[in-house]
GUMARTI-675643 format. One line per 10 residues: number of its first residue (from 1); their letters; for each residue x, y, z of C-alpha. Coordinates in steps of 0.1 Angstrom, whole numbers, padded with zeros to 4 digits. Example, Ala and Ser with C-alpha at 12.3 -4.5 7.8 and 13.67 -1.06 7.14 Angstrom:
<atoms>
1	AS	0123:-0045:0078; 0137:-0011:0071 $
</atoms>
This chain:
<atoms>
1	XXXXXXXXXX	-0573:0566:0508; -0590:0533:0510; -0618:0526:0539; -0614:0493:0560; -0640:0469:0547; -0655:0469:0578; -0673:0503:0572; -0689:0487:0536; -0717:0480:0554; -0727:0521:0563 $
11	XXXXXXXXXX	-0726:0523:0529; -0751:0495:0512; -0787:0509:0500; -0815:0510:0526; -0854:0503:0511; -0878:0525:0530; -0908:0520:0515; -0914:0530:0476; -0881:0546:0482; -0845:0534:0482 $
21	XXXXXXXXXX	-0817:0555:0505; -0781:0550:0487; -0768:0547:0520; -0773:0543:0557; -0767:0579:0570; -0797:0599:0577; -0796:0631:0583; -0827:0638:0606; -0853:0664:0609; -0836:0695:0636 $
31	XXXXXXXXXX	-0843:0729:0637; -0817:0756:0626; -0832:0790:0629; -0836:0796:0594; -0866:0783:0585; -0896:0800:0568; -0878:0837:0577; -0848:0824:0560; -0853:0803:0531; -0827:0805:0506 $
41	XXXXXXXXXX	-0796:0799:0535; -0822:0766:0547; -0823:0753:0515; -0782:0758:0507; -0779:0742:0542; -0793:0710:0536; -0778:0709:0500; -0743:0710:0516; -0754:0677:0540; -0766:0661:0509 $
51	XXXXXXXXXX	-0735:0667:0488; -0714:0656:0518; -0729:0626:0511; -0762:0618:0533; -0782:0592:0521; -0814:0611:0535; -0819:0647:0541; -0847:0665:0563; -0863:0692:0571; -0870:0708:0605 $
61	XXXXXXXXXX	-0907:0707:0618; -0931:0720:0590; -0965:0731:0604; -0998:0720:0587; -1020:0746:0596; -1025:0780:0611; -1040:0767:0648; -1003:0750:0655; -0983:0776:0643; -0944:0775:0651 $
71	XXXXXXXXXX	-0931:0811:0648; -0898:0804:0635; -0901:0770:0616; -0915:0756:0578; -0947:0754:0572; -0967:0738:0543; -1006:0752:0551; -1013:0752:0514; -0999:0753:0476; -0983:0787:0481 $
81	XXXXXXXXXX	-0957:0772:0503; -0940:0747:0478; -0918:0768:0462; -0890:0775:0489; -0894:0739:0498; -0893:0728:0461; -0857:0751:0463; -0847:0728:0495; -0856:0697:0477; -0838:0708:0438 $
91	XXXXXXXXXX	-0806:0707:0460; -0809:0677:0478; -0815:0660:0448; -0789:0676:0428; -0764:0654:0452; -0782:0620:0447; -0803:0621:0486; -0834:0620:0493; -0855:0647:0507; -0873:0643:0537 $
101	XXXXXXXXXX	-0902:0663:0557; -0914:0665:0591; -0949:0673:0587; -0966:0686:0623; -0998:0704:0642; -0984:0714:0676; -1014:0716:0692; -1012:0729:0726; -0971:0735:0724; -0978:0766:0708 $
111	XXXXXXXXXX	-1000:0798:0717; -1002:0805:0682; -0990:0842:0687; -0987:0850:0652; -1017:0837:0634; -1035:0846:0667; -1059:0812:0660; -1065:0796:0694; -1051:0767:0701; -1066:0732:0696 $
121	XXXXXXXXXX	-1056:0698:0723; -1076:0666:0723; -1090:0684:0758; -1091:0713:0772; -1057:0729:0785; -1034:0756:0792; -1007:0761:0764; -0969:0755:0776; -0948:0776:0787; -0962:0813:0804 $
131	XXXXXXXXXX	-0983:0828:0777; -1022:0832:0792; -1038:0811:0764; -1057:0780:0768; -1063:0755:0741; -1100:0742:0735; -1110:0707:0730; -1113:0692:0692; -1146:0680:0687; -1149:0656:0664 $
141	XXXXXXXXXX	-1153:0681:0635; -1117:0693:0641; -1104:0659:0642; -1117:0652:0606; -1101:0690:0594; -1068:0681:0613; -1067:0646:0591; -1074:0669:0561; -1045:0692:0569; -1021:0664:0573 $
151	XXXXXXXXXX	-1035:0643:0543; -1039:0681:0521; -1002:0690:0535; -0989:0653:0523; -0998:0659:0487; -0983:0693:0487; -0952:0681:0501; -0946:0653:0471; -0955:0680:0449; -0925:0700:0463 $
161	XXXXXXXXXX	-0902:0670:0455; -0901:0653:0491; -0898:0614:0492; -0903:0608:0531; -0937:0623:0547; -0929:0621:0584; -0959:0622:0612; -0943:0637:0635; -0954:0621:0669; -0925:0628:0693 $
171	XXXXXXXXXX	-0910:0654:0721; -0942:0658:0735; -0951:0685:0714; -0967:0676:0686; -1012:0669:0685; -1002:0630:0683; -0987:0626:0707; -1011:0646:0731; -1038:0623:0717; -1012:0591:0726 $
181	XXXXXXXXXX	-1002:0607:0760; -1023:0601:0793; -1020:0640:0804; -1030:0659:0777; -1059:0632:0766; -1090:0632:0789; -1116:0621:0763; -1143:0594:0768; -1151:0592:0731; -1127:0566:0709 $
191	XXXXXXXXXX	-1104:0590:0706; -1097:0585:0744; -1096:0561:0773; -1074:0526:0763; -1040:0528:0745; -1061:0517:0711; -1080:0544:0712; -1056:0576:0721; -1032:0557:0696; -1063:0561:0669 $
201	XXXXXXXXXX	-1059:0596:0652; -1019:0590:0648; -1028:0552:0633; -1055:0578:0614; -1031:0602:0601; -1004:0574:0588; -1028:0553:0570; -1046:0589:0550; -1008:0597:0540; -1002:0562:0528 $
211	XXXXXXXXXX	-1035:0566:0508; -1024:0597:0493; -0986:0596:0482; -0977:0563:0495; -0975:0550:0461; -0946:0570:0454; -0933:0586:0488; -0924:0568:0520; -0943:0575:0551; -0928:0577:0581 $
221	XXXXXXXXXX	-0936:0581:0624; -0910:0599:0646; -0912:0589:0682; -0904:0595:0713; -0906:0560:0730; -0903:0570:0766; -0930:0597:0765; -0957:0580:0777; -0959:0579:0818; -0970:0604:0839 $
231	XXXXXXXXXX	-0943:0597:0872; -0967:0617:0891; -0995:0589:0895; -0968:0561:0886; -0987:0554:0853; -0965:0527:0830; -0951:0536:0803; -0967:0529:0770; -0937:0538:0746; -0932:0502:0736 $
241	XXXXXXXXXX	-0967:0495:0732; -0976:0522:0707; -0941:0507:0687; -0959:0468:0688; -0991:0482:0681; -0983:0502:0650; -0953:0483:0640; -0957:0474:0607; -0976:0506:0594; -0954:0532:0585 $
251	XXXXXXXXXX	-0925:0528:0563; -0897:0541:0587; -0893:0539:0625; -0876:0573:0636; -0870:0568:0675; -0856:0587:0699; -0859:0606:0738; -0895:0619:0744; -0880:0652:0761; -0853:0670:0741 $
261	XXXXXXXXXX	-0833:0677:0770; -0827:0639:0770; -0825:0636:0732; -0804:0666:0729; -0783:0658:0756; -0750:0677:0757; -0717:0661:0762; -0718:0675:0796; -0742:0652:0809; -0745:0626:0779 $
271	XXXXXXXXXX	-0723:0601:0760; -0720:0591:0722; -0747:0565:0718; -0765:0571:0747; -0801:0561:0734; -0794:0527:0723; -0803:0512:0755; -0838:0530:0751; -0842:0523:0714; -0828:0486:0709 $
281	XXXXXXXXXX	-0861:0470:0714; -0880:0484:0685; -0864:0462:0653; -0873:0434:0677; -0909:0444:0670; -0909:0457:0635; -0897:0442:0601; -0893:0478:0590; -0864:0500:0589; -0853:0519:0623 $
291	XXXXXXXXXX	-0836:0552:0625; -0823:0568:0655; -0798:0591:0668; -0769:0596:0696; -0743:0618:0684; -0727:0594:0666; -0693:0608:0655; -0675:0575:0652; -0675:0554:0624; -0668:0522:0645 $
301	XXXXXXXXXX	-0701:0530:0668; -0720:0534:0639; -0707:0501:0622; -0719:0484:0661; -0753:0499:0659; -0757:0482:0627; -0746:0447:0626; -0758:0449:0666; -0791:0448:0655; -0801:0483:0669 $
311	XXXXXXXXXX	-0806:0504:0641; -0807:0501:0600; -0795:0539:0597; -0775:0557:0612; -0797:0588:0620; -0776:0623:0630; -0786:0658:0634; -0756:0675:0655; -0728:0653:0640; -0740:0664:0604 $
321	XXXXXXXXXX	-0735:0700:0615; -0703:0696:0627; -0691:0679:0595; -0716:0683:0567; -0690:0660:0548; -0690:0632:0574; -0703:0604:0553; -0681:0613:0522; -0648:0612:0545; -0660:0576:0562 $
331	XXXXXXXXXX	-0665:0566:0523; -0634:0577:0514; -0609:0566:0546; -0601:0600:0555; -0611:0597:0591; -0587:0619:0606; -0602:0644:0585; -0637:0642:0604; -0648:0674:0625; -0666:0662:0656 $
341	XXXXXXXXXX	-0694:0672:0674; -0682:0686:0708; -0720:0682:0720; -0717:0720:0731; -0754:0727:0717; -0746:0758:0707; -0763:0753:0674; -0799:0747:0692; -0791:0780:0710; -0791:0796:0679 $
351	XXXXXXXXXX	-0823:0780:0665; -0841:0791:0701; -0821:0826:0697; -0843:0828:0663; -0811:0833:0642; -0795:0807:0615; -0774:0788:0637; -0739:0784:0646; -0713:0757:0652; -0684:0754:0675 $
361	XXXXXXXXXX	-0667:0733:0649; -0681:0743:0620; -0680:0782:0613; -0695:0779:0578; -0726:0761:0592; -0755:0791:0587; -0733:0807:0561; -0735:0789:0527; -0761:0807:0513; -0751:0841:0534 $
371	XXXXXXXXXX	-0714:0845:0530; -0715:0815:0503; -0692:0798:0525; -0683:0755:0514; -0675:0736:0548; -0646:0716:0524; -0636:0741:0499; -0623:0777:0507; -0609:0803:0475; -0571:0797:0472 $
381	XXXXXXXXXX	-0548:0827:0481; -0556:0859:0462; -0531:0881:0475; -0487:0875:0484; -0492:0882:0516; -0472:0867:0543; -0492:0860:0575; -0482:0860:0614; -0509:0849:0639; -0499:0853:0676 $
391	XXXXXXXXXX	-0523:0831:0695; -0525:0797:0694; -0565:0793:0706; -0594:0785:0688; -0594:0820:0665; -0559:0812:0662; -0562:0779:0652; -0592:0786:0629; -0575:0814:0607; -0542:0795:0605 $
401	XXXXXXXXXX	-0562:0761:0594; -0581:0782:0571; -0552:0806:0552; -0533:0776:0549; -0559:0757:0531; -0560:0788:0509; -0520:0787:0506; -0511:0811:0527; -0474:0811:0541; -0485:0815:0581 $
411	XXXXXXXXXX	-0468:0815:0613; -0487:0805:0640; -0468:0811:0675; -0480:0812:0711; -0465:0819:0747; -0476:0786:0759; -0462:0751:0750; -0496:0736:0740; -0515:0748:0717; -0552:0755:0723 $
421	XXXXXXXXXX	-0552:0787:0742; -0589:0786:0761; -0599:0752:0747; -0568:0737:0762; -0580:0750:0798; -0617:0749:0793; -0617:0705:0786; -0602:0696:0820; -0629:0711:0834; -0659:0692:0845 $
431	XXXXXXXXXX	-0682:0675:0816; -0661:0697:0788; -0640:0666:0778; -0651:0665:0742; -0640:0703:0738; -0606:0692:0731; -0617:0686:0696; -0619:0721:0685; -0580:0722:0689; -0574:0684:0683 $
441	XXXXXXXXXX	-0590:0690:0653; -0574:0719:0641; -0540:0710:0653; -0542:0680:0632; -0545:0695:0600; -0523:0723:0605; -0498:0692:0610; -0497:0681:0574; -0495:0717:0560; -0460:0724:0551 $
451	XXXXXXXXXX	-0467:0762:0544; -0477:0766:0578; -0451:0766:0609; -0464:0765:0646; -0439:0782:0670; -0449:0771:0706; -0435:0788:0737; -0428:0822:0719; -0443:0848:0740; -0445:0875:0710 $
461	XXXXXXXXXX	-0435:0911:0713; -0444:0942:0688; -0405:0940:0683; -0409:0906:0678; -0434:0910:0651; -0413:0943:0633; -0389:0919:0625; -0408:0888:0618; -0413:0898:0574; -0452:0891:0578 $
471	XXXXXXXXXX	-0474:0917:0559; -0504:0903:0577; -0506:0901:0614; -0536:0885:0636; -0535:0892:0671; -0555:0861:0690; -0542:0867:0722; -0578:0856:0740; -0590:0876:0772; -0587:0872:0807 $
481	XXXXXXXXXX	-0614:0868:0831; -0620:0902:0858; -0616:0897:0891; -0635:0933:0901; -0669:0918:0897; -0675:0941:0867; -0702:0924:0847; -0737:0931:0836; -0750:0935:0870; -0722:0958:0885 $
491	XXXXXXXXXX	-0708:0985:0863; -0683:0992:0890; -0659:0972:0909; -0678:0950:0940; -0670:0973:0974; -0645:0953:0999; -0628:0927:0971; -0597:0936:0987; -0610:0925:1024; -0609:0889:1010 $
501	XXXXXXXXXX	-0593:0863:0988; -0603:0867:0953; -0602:0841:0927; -0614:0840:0890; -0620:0811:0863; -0588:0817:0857; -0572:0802:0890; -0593:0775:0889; -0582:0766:0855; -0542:0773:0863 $
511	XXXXXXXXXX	-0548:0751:0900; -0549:0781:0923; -0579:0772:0942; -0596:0785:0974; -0606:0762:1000; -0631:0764:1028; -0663:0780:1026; -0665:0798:0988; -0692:0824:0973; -0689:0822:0937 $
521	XXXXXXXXXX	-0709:0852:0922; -0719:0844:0885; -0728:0872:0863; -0715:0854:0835; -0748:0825:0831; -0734:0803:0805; -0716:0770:0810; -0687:0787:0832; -0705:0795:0868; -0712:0757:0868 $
531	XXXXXXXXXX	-0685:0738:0861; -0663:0762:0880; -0685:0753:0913; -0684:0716:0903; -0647:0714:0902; -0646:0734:0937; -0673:0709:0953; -0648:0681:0936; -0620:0701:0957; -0637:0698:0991 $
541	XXXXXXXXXX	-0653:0736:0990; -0687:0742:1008; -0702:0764:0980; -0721:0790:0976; -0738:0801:0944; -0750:0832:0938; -0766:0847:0908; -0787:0879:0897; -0804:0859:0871; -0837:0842:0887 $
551	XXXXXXXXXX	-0822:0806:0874; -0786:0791:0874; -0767:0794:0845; -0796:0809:0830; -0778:0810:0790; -0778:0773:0797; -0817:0776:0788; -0811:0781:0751; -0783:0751:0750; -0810:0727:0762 $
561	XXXXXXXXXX	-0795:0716:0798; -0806:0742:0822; -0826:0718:0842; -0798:0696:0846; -0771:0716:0854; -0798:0735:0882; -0804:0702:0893; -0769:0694:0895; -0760:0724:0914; -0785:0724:0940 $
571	XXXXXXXXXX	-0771:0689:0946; -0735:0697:0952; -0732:0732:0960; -0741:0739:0999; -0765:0769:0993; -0779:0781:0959; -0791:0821:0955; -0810:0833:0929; -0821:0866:0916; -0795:0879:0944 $
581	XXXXXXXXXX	-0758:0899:0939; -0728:0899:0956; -0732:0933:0970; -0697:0940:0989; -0672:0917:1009; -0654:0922:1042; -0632:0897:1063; -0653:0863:1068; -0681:0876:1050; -0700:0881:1022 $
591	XXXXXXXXXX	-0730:0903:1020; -0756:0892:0996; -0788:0913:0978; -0819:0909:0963; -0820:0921:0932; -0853:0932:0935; -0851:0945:0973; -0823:0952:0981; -0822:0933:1012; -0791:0917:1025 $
601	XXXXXXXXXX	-0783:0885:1035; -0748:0881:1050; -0730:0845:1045; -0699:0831:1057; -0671:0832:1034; -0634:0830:1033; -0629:0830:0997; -0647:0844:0967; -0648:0835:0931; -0660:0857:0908 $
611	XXXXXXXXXX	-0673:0844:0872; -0684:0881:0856; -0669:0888:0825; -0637:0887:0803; -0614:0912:0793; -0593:0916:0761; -0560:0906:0766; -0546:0931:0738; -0514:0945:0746; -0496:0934:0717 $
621	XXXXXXXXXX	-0522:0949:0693; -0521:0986:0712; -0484:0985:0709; -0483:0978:0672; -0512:1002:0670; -0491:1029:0688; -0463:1019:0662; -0484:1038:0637; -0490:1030:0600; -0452:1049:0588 $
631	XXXXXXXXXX	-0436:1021:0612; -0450:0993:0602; -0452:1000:0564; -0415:1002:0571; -0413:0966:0585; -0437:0954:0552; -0468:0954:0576; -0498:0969:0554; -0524:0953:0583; -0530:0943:0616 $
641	XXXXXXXXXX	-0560:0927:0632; -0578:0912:0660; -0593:0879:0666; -0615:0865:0686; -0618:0871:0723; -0589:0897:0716; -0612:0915:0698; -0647:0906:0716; -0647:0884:0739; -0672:0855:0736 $
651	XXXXXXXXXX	-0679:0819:0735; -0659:0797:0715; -0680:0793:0684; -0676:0833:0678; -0640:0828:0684; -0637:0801:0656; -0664:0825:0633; -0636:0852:0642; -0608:0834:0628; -0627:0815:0597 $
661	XXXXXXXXXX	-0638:0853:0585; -0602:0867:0585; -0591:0838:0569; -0614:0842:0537; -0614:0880:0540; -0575:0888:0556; -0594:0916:0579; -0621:0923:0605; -0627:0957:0600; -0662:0967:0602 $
671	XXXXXXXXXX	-0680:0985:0573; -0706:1004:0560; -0717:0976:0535; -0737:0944:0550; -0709:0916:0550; -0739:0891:0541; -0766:0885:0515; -0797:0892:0531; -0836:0874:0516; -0849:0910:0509 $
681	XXXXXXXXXX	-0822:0923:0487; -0819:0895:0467; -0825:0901:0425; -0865:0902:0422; -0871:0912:0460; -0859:0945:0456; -0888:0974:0473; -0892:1008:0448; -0877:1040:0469; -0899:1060:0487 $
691	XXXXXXXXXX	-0923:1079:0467; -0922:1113:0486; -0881:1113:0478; -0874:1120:0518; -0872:1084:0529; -0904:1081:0546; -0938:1063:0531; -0965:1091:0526; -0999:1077:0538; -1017:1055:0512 $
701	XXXX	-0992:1044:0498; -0991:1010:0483; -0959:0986:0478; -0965:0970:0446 $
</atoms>
């Protein structure tokens, strides 16, 4: 395919610096979980961004030093760190990109748990968050040690192959910004006081980086330019000034949202491109290049931000997750081909969860160094099997894509006339729009494969399947949600359900819906609770939320928007009840209780919805089971399998995991061997058996 010549212009070189990017897309720095715990699946992460074509690669945050230590991310404290990020770097090259790092202290953000140092601010204050630790003020000792860290880390990162050395000075959570910011900054010295002064020791740490590797690296400042005002005393903010002040000393502008909730922002409660109004100004007051980010997923935005004078590279962290290969298809005009972002978040949930992170779209994303899974490529077909998958959702979808990119013969049939299953249901809710892509997606490719037939409106039996000649069969049938109330507060059905109407997610989704005053009871705490209570406040309910956990939607924590969607639900619903349970029902009323107490509250209510928990919807599979192996070996079926919710039910990402893994292993049996590499078994990291032969260390003993 050939790419419209309108797109040429994503693709011309970009100077930053001593440096030269062979394009304009710029993957940059985000967290993923792996990290310093995990280096060898970080490093085959980012090589798969740069072979799918990135012009610029970076890391997540690396810490400088021990007193702003982040427990899960890089680090870079001293020469013994290089060679895991000298293995990230080797792989980024290898694909022509150039390797980025996000150098940061973290000041108060951190309570240091692990290295146990306390905490340093430019004065003194509590850490965020709940842990009892207070940082103490630098004196201006520590400020000289702090540039020395930054400077000593700078030269250790070009000696681990890096070409951009970022100060990282954005998110109001790195000791630069503190310095900048009028809250954390309460010095009288010239490190504090006017703009020129709390701007000093980041002005400080660009110009000693510049002096030690700018020869041959480029240096560049992240920043958040709307960080800067403190709306309780109505202080202005200074975002723009710190931009006009420092314009033309580093190399690279990276700008973006001070808070991450705003930078972040999900599709739920943010658009593609949503920062540009925030951002435009700075190449107005800079000559250098600008990098930002908005989830870009289409080509044409990206091509506007460009010759619309807003950015010089087209900065992604999300998008490149979704599609690794994003700038390689735009290259080659194989747009249809591009996996988009949903803007679900689930990958910064895994990164706060502390495990390598997932993708809705993307199930290899975490995996290429585990599971040595290839976003693009997939082994072709090993086996002659013949495949039948009954379920069109996103499992369903996923391991029919998948086996017929392998060259599989597959069936893919489903009860319903569209195709989607959950994903289908789950976008016409509120804010959940851009969900369609999962199917969309899917349901495109599985288009131009003639090896694979969708069969629409075929509600499948186990007779059905006997007779279908298929010697592999995937049962994706999804789940249903309860309407008992079972969930993880109550392990038995909610007393008096039967005194009133009843509704689930469910009914909501299929246009059964309650009316009049509603107590929606959500054990469930992701995404669901919410939009379900937005689309009854749409539908002219008086709401009631009520929740065991002591915030709404609490899940929604990890996925970066629990303050929004709170904020949105104490908005709209009529009366919002935390850290209390829907204890039993009778006619007119529900009785609520603290989860702590015990005490009741009674509330009006002629309907209740209950969003608890899910349950496999796997009849088929216990009929073919029942069938017994003699039967089915009779009808040429050597296995059958679950999928997805069928099998667990989950969020959506698991569900297209679920289908991705059968596809590349044709089962989902569990087994006694680990189904992944794991860092400490690897050749060379192998620990000597025990010495006393029972499987226990003596005392004394020493691990060599």
């Amino acid at each position: 395919m050939t790419r419209p010549s309108r797109f040429d212009i994503l693709f011309e070189p970009v100077r930053i610096g001593p440096v030269t990017a062979r394009n304009r897309f710029f993957q940059v720095p985000h967290c993923n979980g792996m990290g310093r715990a995990f280096p060898s699946p970080m490093a085959a992460m980012r090589g798969v961004k740069a072979e799918g074509g990135w012009g610029v690669v970076s890391t997540e945050q690396c810490d400088v030093h021990h007193s702003g230590n982040h427990q899960r991310e890089l680090r870079l404290w001293d020469e013994r760190d290089i060679p895991y990020l000298a293995r990230a770097t080797g792989l980024i090259h290898e694909h022509g990109a150039l390797a980025a790092v996000e150098l940061v202290h973290n000041g108060s953000h951190v309570a240091n748990l692990e290295s146990r140092t306390v905490p340093i601010a430019p004065s003194l204050r509590l850490t965020r968050g709940i842990n009892p630790v207070t940082a103490r003020a630098m004196d201006k000792s520590d400020i000289r040690d702090a540039r020395r860290w930054y400077r000593t880390a700078a030269v250790n990162a070009r000696r681990a192959g890096f070409d951009i050395i970022y100060v990282y000075a954005g998110h109001g959570m790195t000791l630069p910004v503190h310095f900048l910011s009028r809250r954390h900054n309460h010095r009288t010295d010239e490190y504090g006081g006017s703009l020129e002064n709390r701007a000093r020791f980041l002005r400080e740490l660009v110009e000693d980086a510049k002096e030690a590797v700018g020869d041959t690296c480029a240096v560049a400042i992240r920043f958040g330019v709307d960080g800067l005002a403190d709306s309780r005393d109505g202080s202005r903010d200074e975002g723009r000034d710190v931009v006009e002040m420092l314009a033309e000393l580093p190399d690279l502008w990276d700008v973006n949202l001070s808070d991450f909730d705003d930078d972040g922002v999900t599709a739920r409660f943010g658009d593609e491109g949503h920062q540009e109004k925030y951002v435009r100004f700075v190449k107005s007051v800079t000559t250098k290049p600008v990098v930002g980010v908005g989830r870009f997923t289409s080509p044409d935005t990206m091509v506007s931000m460009v010759r619309g004078g807003t950015l010089d590279l087209i900065g992604a962290a999300r998008p490149s997750i979704a599609d690794p290969f994003l700038p390689r298809k735009i290259e080659e005009g194989r747009f249809d081909d591009i996996r988009e972002c949903v803007g679900c978040n689930i990958c910064v949930a895994g990164d706060r969860s502390g495990v390598p992170m997932r993708c809705t779209q993307n199930p290899t994303m975490g995996e290429e160094w585990r599971r040595g899974w290839h976003p693009e490529y997939i082994p072709p077909k090993d086996t002659d099997d013949t495949v039948l998958v009954v379920g069109g959702g996103p499992a369903g979808l996923e391991a029919a894509r998948a086996l017929g990119q392998r060259g599989y013969d597959v069936m893919l049939a489903d009860r319903g006339r569209q195709l989607g299953g959950r994903v289908a249901r789950e976008c016409l809710l509120p804010g959940l729009g851009t969900w369609a892509r999962v199917s969309e997606w899917r349901l495109g490719q599985l288009r131009r494969m003639r090896n694979v037939q969708l069969l629409p409106d075929n509600d499948i039996t186990a007779e059905m399947v006997l007779q279908a000649e298929a010697s592999l069969v995937a049962v994706a049938t999804g789940a249903t949600w309860r309407a008992d109330g079972i969930g993880r507060y109550h392990s038995e059905a909610i007393p008096g359900l039967e005194e009133v109407p009843v509704y689930t997610p469910d009914d909501v989704m299929d246009s059964r819906l309650p009316s009049g005053r509603v107590v929606l009871f959500d054990d469930d705490h992701y995404y669901m609770g919410g939009v379900i209570a937005e689309r009854l406040v749409e539908q002219g309910c008086e709401v009631t939320f009520v929740t065991p956990e002591s915030l709404v939607s609490a899940y929604t924590q990890l996925t970066a928007e629990q303050r929004k969607v709170q904020r949105r639900i104490l908005r709209t619903c009529a009366a919002v009840h935390t850290s209390t349970a829907l204890a039993r029902t009778e006619p007119g009323t529900a009785h609520l209780a603290c989860v702590f107490t015990g005490r009741e509250t009674a509330v009006a209510a002629d309907a209740v919805v209950l969003t608890t928990g899910m349950v496999p919807r796997d009849e088929l599979y216990q009929e073919l089971a029942r069938r017994g192996e003699a039967e089915l070996g009779a009808a040429g079926i050597r296995r059958v399998v679950r999928l997805g919710d069928c099998l667990g039910p989950g969020i959506i990402a698991a569900a297209v995991h679920s289908g991705h893994l059968f596809a590349r292993t044709l089962d989902t049996a569990l087994t006694d061997r680990a189904p992944y590499r794991r860092e400490n078994v690897e050749p060379g990291w192998d620990l000597p058996l025990p010495p006393d032969g029972e499987g226990l260390w003596a005392p004394g003993d020493v691990l060599s």
